[in-house]
MIDODO-567402 format. One record per residue (C-alpha): residue number from 1; x, y, z. Coordinates in steps of 0.1 Angstrom, whole numbers. Layout:
<nodes>
    nr       x       y       z
   NUM       X       Y       Z
...
</nodes>
This chain:
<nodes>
    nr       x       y       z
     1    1303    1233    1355
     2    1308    1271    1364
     3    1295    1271    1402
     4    1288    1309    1402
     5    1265    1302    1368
     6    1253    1270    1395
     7    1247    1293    1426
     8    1228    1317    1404
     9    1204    1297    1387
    10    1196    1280    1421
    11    1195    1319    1437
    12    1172    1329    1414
    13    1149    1295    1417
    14    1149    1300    1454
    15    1137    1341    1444
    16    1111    1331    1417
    17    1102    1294    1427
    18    1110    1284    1386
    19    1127    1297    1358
    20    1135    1293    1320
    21    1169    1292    1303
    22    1166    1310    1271
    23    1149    1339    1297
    24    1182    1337    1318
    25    1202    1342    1286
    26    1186    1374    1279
    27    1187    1384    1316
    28    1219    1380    1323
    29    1237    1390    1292
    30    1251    1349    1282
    31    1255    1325    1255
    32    1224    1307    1258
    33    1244    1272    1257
    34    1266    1280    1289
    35    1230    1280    1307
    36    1220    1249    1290
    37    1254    1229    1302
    38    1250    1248    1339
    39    1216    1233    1337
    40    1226    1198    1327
    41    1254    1199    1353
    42    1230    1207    1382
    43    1208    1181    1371
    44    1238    1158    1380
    45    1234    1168    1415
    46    1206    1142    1420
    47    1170    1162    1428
    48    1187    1194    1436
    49    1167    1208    1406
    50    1137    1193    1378
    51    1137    1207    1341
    52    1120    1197    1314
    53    1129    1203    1276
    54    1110    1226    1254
    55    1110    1239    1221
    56    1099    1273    1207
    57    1095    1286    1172
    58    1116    1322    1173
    59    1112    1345    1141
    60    1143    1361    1129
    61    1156    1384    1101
    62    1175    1375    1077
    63    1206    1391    1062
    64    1183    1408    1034
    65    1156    1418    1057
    66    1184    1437    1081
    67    1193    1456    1053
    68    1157    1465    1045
    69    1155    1481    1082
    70    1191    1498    1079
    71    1186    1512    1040
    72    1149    1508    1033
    73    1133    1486    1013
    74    1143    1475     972
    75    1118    1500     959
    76    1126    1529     986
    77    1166    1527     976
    78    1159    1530     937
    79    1136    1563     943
    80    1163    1572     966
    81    1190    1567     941
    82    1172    1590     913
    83    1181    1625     913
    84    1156    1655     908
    85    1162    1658     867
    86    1161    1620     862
    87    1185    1594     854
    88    1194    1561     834
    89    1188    1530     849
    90    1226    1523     852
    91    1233    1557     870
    92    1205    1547     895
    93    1224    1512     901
    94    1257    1526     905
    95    1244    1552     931
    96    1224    1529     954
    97    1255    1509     949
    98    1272    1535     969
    99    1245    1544     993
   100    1241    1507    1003
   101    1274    1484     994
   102    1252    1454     995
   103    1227    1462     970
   104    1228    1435     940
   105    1214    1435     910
   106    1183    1413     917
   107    1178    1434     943
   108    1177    1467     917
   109    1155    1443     895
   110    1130    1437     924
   111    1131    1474     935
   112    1125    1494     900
   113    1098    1466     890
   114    1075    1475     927
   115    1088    1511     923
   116    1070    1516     890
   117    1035    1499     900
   118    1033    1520     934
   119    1037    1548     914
   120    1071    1565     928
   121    1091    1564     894
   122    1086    1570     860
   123    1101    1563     830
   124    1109    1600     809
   125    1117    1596     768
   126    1112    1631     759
   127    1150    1640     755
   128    1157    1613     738
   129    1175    1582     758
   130    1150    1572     782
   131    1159    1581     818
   132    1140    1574     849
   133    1122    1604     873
   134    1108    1604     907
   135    1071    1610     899
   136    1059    1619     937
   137    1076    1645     955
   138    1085    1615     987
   139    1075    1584     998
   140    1064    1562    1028
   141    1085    1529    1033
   142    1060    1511    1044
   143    1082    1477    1047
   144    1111    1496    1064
   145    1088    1505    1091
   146    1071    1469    1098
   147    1103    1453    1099
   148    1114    1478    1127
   149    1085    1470    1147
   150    1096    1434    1139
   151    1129    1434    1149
   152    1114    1451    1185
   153    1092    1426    1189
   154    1062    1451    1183
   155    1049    1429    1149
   156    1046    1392    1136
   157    1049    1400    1102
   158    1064    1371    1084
   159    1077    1385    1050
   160    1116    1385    1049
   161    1115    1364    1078
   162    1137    1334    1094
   163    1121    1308    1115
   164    1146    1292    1143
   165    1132    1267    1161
   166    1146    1269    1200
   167    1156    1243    1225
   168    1153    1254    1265
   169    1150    1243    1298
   170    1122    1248    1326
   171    1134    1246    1356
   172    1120    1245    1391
   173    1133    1233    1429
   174    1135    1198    1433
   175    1133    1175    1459
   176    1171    1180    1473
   177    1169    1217    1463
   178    1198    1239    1484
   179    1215    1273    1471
   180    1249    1254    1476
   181    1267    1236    1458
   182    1298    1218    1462
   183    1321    1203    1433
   184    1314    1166    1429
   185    1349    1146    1427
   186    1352    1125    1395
   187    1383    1105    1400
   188    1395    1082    1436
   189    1430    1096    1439
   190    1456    1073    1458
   191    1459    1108    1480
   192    1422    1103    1493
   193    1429    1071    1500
   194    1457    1080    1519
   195    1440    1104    1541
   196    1408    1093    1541
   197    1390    1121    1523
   198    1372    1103    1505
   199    1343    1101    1526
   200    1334    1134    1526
   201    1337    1139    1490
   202    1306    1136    1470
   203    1315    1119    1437
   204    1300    1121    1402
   205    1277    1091    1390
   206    1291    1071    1359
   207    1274    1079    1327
   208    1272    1038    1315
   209    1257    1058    1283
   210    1284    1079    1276
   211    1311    1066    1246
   212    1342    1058    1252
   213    1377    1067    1242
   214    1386    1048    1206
   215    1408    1024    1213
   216    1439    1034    1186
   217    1438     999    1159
   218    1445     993    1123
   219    1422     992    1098
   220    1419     968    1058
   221    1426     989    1031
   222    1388     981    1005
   223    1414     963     977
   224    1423     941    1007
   225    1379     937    1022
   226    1372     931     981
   227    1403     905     980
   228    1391     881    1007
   229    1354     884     991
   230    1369     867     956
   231    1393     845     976
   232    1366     833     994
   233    1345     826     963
   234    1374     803     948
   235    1377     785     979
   236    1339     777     977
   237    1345     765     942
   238    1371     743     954
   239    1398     760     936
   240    1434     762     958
   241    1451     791     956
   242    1490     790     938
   243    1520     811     955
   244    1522     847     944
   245    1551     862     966
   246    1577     861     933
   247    1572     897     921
   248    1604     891     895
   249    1600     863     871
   250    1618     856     841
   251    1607     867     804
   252    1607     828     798
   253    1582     824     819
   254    1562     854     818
   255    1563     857     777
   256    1578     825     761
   257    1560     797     782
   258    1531     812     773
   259    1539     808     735
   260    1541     849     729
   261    1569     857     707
   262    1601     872     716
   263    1593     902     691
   264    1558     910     708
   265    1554     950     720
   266    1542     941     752
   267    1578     923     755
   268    1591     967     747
   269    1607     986     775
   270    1576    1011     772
   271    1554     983     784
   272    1575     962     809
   273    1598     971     835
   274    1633     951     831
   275    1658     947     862
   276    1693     957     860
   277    1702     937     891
   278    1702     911     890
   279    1695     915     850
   280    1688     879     844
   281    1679     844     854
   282    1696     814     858
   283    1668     785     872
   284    1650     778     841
   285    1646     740     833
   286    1668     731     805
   287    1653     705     784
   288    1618     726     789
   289    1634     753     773
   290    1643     737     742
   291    1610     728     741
   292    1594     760     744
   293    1620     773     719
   294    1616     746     688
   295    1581     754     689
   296    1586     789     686
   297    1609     786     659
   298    1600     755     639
   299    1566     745     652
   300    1556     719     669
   301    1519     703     683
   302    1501     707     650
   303    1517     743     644
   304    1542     761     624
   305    1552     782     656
   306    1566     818     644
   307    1593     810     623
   308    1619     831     639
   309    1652     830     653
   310    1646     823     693
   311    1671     834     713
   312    1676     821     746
   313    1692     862     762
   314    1659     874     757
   315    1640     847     771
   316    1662     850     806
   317    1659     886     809
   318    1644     896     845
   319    1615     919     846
   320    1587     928     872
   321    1560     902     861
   322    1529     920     841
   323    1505     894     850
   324    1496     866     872
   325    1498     838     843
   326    1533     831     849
   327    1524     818     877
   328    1501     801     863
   329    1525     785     839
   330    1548     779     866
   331    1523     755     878
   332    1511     738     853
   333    1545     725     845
   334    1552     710     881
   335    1515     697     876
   336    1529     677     845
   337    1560     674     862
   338    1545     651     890
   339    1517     632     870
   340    1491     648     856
   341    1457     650     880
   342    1429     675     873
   343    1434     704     893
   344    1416     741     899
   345    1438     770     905
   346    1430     809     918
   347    1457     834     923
   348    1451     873     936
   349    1483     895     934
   350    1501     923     915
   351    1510     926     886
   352    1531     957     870
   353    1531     976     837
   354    1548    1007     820
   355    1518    1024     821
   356    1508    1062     818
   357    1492    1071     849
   358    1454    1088     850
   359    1425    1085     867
   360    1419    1044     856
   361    1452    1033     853
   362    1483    1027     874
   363    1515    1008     870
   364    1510     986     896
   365    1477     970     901
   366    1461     934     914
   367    1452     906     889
   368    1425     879     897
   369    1430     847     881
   370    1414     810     877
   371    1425     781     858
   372    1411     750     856
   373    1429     715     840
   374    1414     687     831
   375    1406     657     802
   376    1378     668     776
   377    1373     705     785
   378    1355     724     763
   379    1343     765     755
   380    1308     753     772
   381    1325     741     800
   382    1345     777     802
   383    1313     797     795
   384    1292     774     823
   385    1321     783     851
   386    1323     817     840
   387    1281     823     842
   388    1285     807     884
   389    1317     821     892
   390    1296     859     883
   391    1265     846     897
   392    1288     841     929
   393    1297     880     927
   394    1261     890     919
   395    1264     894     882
   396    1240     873     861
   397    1241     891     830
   398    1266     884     807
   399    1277     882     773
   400    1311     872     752
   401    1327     884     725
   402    1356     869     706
   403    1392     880     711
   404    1427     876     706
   405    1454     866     729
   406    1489     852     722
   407    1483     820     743
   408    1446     814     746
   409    1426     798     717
   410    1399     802     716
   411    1395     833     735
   412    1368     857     749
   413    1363     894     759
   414    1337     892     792
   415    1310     916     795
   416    1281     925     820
   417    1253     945     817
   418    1256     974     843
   419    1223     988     851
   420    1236    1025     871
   421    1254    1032     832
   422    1228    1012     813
   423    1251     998     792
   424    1274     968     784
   425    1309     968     798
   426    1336     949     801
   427    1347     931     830
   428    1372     902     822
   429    1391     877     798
   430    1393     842     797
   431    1406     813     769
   432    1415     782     764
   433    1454     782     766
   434    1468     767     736
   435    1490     738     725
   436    1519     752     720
   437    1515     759     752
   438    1502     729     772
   439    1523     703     754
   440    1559     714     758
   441    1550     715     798
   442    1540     677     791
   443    1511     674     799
   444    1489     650     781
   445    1475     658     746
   446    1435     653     757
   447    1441     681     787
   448    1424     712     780
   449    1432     745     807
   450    1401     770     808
   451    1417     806     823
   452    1399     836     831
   453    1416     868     848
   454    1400     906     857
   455    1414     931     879
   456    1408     940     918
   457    1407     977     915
   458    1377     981     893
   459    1348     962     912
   460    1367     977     942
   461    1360    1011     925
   462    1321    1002     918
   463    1317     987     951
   464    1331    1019     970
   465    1321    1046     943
   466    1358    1060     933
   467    1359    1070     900
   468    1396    1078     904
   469    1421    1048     911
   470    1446    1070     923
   471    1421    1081     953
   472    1421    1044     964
   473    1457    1035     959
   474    1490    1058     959
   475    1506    1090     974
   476    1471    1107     975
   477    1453    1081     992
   478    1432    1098    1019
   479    1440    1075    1052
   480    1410    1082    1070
   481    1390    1065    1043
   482    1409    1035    1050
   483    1393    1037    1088
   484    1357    1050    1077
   485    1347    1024    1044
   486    1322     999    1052
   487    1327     962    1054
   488    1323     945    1019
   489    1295     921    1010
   490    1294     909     981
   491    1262     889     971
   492    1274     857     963
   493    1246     838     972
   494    1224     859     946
   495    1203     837     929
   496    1207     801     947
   497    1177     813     970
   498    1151     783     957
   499    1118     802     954
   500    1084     786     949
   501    1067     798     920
   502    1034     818     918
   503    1015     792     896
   504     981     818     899
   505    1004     849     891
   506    1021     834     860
   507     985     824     847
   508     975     856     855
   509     999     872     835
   510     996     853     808
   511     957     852     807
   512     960     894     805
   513     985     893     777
   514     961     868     757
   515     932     891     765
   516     952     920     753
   517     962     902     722
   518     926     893     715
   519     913     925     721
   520     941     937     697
   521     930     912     668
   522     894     922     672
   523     902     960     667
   524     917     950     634
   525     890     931     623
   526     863     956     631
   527     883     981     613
   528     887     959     583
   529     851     953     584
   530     846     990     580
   531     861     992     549
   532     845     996     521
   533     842     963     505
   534     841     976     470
   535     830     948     444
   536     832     917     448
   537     856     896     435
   538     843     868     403
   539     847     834     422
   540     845     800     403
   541     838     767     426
   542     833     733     422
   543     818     707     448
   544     822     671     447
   545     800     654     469
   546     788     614     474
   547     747     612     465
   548     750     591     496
   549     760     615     524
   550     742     648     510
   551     757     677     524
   552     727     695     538
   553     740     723     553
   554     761     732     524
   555     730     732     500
   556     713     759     526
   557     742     778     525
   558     741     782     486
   559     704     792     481
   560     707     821     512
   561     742     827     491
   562     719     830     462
   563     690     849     475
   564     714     879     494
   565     730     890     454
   566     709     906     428
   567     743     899     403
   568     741     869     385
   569     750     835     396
   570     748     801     381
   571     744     764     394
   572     750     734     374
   573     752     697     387
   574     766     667     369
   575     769     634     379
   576     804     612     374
   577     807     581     355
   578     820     563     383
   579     780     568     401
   580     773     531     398
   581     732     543     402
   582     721     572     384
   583     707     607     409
   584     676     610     419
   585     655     639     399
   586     660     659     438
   587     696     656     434
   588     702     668     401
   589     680     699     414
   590     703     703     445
   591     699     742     443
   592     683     764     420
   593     704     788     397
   594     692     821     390
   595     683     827     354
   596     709     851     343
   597     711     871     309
   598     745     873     305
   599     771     840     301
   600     784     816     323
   601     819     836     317
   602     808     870     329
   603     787     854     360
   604     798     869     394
   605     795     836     410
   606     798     801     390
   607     793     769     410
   608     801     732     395
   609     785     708     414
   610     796     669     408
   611     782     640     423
   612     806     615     431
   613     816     587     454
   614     840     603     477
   615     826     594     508
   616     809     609     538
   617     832     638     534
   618     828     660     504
   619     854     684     487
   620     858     720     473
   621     878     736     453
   622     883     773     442
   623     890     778     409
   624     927     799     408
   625     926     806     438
   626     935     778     464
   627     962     748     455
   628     951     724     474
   629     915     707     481
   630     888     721     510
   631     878     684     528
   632     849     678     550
   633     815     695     554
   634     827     715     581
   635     854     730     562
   636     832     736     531
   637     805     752     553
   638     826     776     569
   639     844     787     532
   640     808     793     515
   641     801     815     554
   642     832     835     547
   643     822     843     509
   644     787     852     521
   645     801     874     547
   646     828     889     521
   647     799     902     496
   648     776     910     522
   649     767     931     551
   650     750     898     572
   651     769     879     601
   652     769     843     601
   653     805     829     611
   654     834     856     618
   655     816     888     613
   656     806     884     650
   657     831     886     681
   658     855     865     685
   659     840     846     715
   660     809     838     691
   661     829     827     667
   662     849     798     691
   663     817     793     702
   664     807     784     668
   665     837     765     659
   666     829     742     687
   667     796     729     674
   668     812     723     639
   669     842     709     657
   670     813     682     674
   671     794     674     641
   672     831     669     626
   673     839     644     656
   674     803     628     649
   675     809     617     614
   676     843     604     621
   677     833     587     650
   678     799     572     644
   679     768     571     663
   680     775     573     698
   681     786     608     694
   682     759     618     674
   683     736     606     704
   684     757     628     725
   685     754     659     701
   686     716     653     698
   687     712     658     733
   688     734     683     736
   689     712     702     714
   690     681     692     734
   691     697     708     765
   692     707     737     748
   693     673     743     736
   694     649     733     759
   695     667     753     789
   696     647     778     810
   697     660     808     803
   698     641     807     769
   699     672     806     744
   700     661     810     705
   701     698     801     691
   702     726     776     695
   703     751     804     705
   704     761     836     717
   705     751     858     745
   706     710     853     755
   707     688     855     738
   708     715     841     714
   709     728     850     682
   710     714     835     647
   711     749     821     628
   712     764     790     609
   713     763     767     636
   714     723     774     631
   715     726     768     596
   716     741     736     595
   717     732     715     626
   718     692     726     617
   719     698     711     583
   720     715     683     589
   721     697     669     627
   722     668     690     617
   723     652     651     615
   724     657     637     646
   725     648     664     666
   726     613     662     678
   727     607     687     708
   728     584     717     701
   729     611     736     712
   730     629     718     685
   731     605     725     654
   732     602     760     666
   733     642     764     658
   734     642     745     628
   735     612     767     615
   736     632     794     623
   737     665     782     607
   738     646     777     573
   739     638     811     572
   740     670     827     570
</nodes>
C-alpha cells in the first residue's frame, strides 16, 4: 500500500465523515484501481475504516460515437463532402475520406441513405452521369450536438452508446479510525528477534484464503493417462501383460513367424527401418527356424505355403519392430515351449514405420494388443470378447467387416459408430492367427489364438480433441498442455449398471404405437370405403349344409342379401343322395329367389344350396374365386356380411369401427365355442345375452357404443337363440332383428 494514498483517504474521511472511490478517482486525478487496492489495504488495518462494495451502471461512447462529436454525424460528413456544383458518389467518398481518415464505407452507406430522407442531398441526372447536390443551403447536426451534451454529462441519450458497469467502494470511519498509519510488518526477521523489535511492530494477519505458490512437479503426458486406462481394462479381464522393452527384433520374428513372406512390401525399406549396427541377429531358435521356413517354402499344416525360395539372410535382418505381434509370437512359442496352458496376453508399446508424416500419421506410434490361446476357440468367441472389451471403453456399437492379413484367418476390420461424425469408422483389427503359424511354434493342433490390436494415439486424439497427432506427440508438442489436460476417464463400467425396467412405460409405449397403427388402418379403410364401388362383381356360391343343424343365421342373411339388390339373383336347393330321409317341404324352400328374366348365366348373384350330412358345421365355397373351403357358420356368416357390405351402402360387420367390429367378432367367436363345446356354454352365452339386454341403461343392440349399433352379431345370435329367449326385453330384440 502507498501510505500517502493511505493518509489521504483517511484525511479526507476525517474532513467529510465518508467518501467514495470512483469520486476520489476523479478528484484527485488517479487510476481508479490504485484507490481500490489503498482501500483494500486499509481495510487490513482491522476497523481503521468500513466500505462496502457497490456497483454503477456508467454510459460511455464508443469509438464511432467519438467520431460523431469530432466530425459530425454519417449524414452531416456526406453533405459536407459535396461541393457546390455536385459530385459522384465516389468523389464524395474519397473526400470525407480525407476530411475524416476513419470514415468507412458502411459508414458512407449509412450517411447518404439518412442524408437523402432528411432532405440535405439530392441526386442531379440532368448532365448526364448522375451526381449528387446539396439541396439546402446548410444543415443542423442534430446528433453531433446531443452527443456533446453527452459526453459532458448534460444528456442520457443512449444511441451510440456503451454501457460499463462499475465496481467502487463506500467508505466511512470505523471503529479504530486514526489519520496515521504505520506499515504493518509481514515477515519475523531473525534481526527482530535479536533485538526485540518485534514487540512494537504491528504485523499483517495471514490470508488462510489466499493460494499458494505451485509447488514446481511433473506432469503424465494424455498417451501415458489413456495407456493406464486400457492397461487397466486388460488387467480386469485377467489378461497379463507380455514384455515390450525390445524395440529391435529380428525380421524372423517380426515377418516370418508370423507366416508373411519374405517378398511382402511391408518387408521394403520404404516401409520398415533396417539397422546397420548391429545389422543382424544371431539368437533365433534353430530347429524353429526350419520349421518356419519349410512351411514357407513347401507347405506344411494343411497348406502349400508360398512356394518360394526362403532364405534364411533375410529372415535375420534387424529392424525397428513395426508392430507389437512379434512379441506376441515371441510368446506364444515359450508358451508351447513349456507346455501348453491357456493363457490371455495384453501388450501397449511402440511400434515404428517408414511413414510420411501429416497431421494422422507418424513414424513412431503406440500399438494396443490382446491375444487370447486356448482349445476350441472360435470367430464367436473373438467377436463376444471384442463386444466387452469396447463395452469396457464405452463403445457398444460395433460392426465387422472382412479383411485380409498375412497371418490371421479369418480376419476382421473393427468398426464403431461415432455419434459427433455420424458415421461408421474404423477403430481396430483382430483374427484368428493361422496354422502356419501356430503349429511350427508347437503348439497343439486344437489351439486356436484370437488377436485384436488398435492404436493409442487416436482415442487419445478423441478423448482430448486433437485433430493433429503431431500437436500431441513430437518437436511441436506444446508442454504446457502436458501440465493443463484433464485426468482421463474412460467409462468402462458403461452398461454393467443393472437397471430395473419400467414394466408401465414399456406398455405404454407399446399401447400408443398399437393405437397409432389402428388409427392408421382405420384411415385406410374409411378412405377405401369412399370409393366409388362401381359394379359389383358376378359372384357364384354354393352352400352345403346338414338338414339337421340348419344354419339360421345364414338363411337371414341371404333374404336381407336379396331384398337390398334390385339386379337379379337366383336360389336353388338340392338335396344329396347320401340324405338318408328326404327334406322337409320348409327346407327345400330355405330362401326365396327372385324371379329373374334373364338366365341363370347372366344372374349377378347365383347361390347353390345342397343339403348334406356334413355335420353341425356347414361349408361354402366361391366359385373361382377361393381354393379352399369356408367351414363353420361363423365363418359363412361373416363372408355373406362382407358381400352385403361390398354391393351396398349398409353396415353390418366391418363397415363400422374397428372397435365394433372386435366387438362383434367376440360374440361370433362365443356361439363358435358353443357348438364345439356343447351345452354348458350355450347356457353361459344365453345369459350373457339376458345381461346384455335386460341392463338398465336401456340398450336396444348387442354391441357398440349406447344405445348400440344394429350389426351381424344381431343377425345371427337373434336367429339362431331367438327360441330360448323369453324376456320381454328379449321379444322386443328379436322383433326388431326380423325386421332388418
Amino acid at each position: 500500500m502507498a501510505i500517502a494514498h493511505g493518509e489521504k483517504i483517511l484525511k479526507y474521511l476525517e474532513e467529510n465523515g465518508k467518501a467514495n472511490s470512483l469520486r476520489l478517482s476523479e478528484l484527485w486525478n488517479e487510476d481508479h484501481q490504485k484507490i481500490v487496492g489503498t482501500v483494500k489495504s486499509l481495510l487490513c488495518l482491522g476497523d481503521v475504516i468500513e466500505a462496502e462494495l457497490h456497483s454503477s451502471v456508467k454510459w460511455d461512447l464508443t469509438e464511432e460515437g467519438k467520431q460523431v462529436t469530432t466530425h459530425g454525424s454519417h449524414e452531416a460528413q456526406v453533405y459536407n463532402a459535396i461541393p457546390p456544383s455536385g459530385s459522384t458518389q465516389t468523389e464524395i467518398m474519397t473526400q470525407a475520406s480525407i476530411l475524416n481518415a476513419g470514415f468507412t464505407k458502411d459508414m458512407a452507406k449509412v450517411g447518404f441513405s439518412k442524408a437523402m430522407s432528411l432532405g440535405w442531398i439530392a441526386v442531379d441526372k440532368s448532365s448526364g452521369a448522375p451526381k449528387f447536390i446539396q439541396k439546402v443551403s446548410s444543415i443542423q447536426d442534430v446528433v453531433q450536438e446531443h452527443l456533446k451534451e453527452l459526453a459532458s454529462g448534460k444528456n442520457m441519450l443512449t444511441n451510440e452508446l456503451r454501457t460499463e458497469i462499475v465496481k467502487s467502494y463506500e467508505m466511512k470511519p470505523g471503529s479504530s479510525f486514526s489519520t496515521s498509519v504505520t506499515k504493518q510488518e509481514t515477515d519475523l526477521t531473525p534481526e527482530m528477534i535479536t533485538s526485540g523489535s518485534w514487540k512494537t511492530k504491528e504485523f499483517k494477519a495471514y490470508n488462510l484464503n489466499a493460494l499458494g505458490t505451485p509447488v514446481p512437479r511433473g506432469h503424465l503426458h494424455p498417451l501415458m493417462k489413456v495407456r493406464a486406462e486400457f492397461r487397466q481394462i486388460f488387467l480386469e479381464m485377467g489378461f497379463s501383460e507380455m514384455p515390450t522393452n525390445n524395440y529391435v527384433e529380428s525380421s524372423f520374428w517380426n515377418f516370418d513367424a508370423l507366416f508373411q513372406p519374405q517378398q511382402h512390401p511391408a518387408r521394403d525399406a520404404h516401409d520398415t527401418f533396417f539397422l546397420a549396427d548391429p545389422a543382424t541377429a544371431s539368437d533365433i531358435p534353430t530347429d524353429y527356424m526350419e520349421r518356419v521356413k519349410n512351411v514357407h517354402s513347401h507347405g506344411g499344416y494343411g497348406s502349400q505355403g508360398y512356394g518360394y525360395d526362403w532364405k534364411v539372410e533375410e529372415a535375420k535382418k534387424n529392424l525397428l519392430r513395426t508392430h507389437t505381434t512379434a512379441v506376441s509370437a515371441r510368446m506364444l512359442y515359450a508358451l508351447a515351449q513349456g507346455g501348453f496352458k491357456p493363457a490371455k496376453y495384453f501388450s501397449i508399446d511402440r511400434v515404428f514405420r517408414n511413414e510420411t508424416l501429416d497431421a494422422t500419421h507418424l513414424a513412431e506410434f503406440h500399438q494396443i494388443e490382446g491375444v487370447i490361446a486356448d482349445y476350441g476357440l472360435t470367430l464367436g468367441n473373438l467377436i463376444g470378447v471384442l463386444y466387452e472389451f469396447f463395452r469396457k471403453l464405452g463403445i457398444e456399437k460395433l460392426r465387422f467387416k472382412p479383411a485380409y492379413n498375412p497371418y490371421t484367418e479369418p480376419s476382421m476390420e473393427i468398426f464403431s459408430y461415432h455419434p459427433g461424425l455420424k458415421k461408421w469408422v474404423e477403430i481396430g483389427n483382430s483374427g484368428i492367427f493361422r496354422p502356419e503359424m501356430l503349429l511350427p511354434m508347437g503348439l497343439p493342433e486344437d489351439v486356436s489364438v484370437l488377436a485384436w490390436g488398435l492404436s493409442l494415439e487416436r482415442p487419445t486424439m478423441i478423448k482430448y480433441g486433437y485433430d493433429n497427432i503431431r500437436d500431441l506427440v513430437g518437436p511441436k508438442v506444446n508442454m504446457q498442455m502436458v501440465a493443463d489436460n484433464p485426468l482421463c476417464r474412460l467409462d468402462k463400467h458403461r452398461g454393467t449398471e443393472i437397471k430395473e425396467p419400467d414394466y408401465l412405460q414399456e406398455l405404454d409405449i407399446r399401447m400408443d404405437s398399437i393405437l397409432t397403427r389402428l388409427r392408421g388402418i382405420e384411415n385406410e379403410v374409411s378412405k377405401l370405403k369412399k370409393k366409388d364401388k362401381g359394379s359389383p362383381e358376378k359372384l357364384t356360391l354354393v352352400i352345403e349344409a346338414d338338414p339337421i343343424y340348419p344354419p339360421l343365421s345364414v338363411q337371414t342373411l341371404i333374404r336381407i342379401l336379396m331384398a337390398s339388390r334390385n339386379a337379379p339373383v337366383s336360389v336353388t336347393i338340392h338335396q344329396h343322395s347320401s340324405l338318408k330321409k328326404a327334406c322337409s317341404a320348409d327346407l327345400m324352400q330355405w330362401a326365396k329367389s327372385t324371379i329373374s328374366n334373364v338366365s341363370r348365366v347372366d344372374n349377378l348373384f347365383n347361390l347353390t344350396w345342397i343339403w348334406k350330412p356334413v355335420g353341425p358345421r356347414p361349408v361354402a365355397k366361391v366359385v373361382n374365386h377361393y381354393n379352399g373351403d369356408i367351414c363353420g357358420e361363423t365363418a359363412v356368416a361373416r363372408l355373406l356380411a362382407r358381400i352385403l357390405e361390398s354391393w351396398t351402402d349398409c353396415a353390418f360387420y366391418e363397415n363400422y369401427d374397428l372397435n365394433t367390429t372386435a366387438e362383434i367378432d367376440d360374440w361370433l367367436d362365443m356361439w363358435e365355442n358353443c357348438i364345439q363345446s356343447g351345452d354348458p356354454n350355450f347356457v353361459v352365452l344365453i345369459n350373457h345375452i339376458y345381461n346384455q339386454l335386460n341392463c338398465s341403461d336401456g340398450r336396444k343392440w348387442l354391441t357398440g357404443v349406447l344405445p348400440g349399433t344394429k350389426s351381424l352379431a344381431d343377425v345371427f345370435l337373434s336367429t339362431v337363440l331367438g327360441h330360448k329367449l323369453n324376456s320381454d326385453r328379449a321379444k322386443e330384440w328379436l322383433s326388431r332383428c326380423n325386421s332388418f
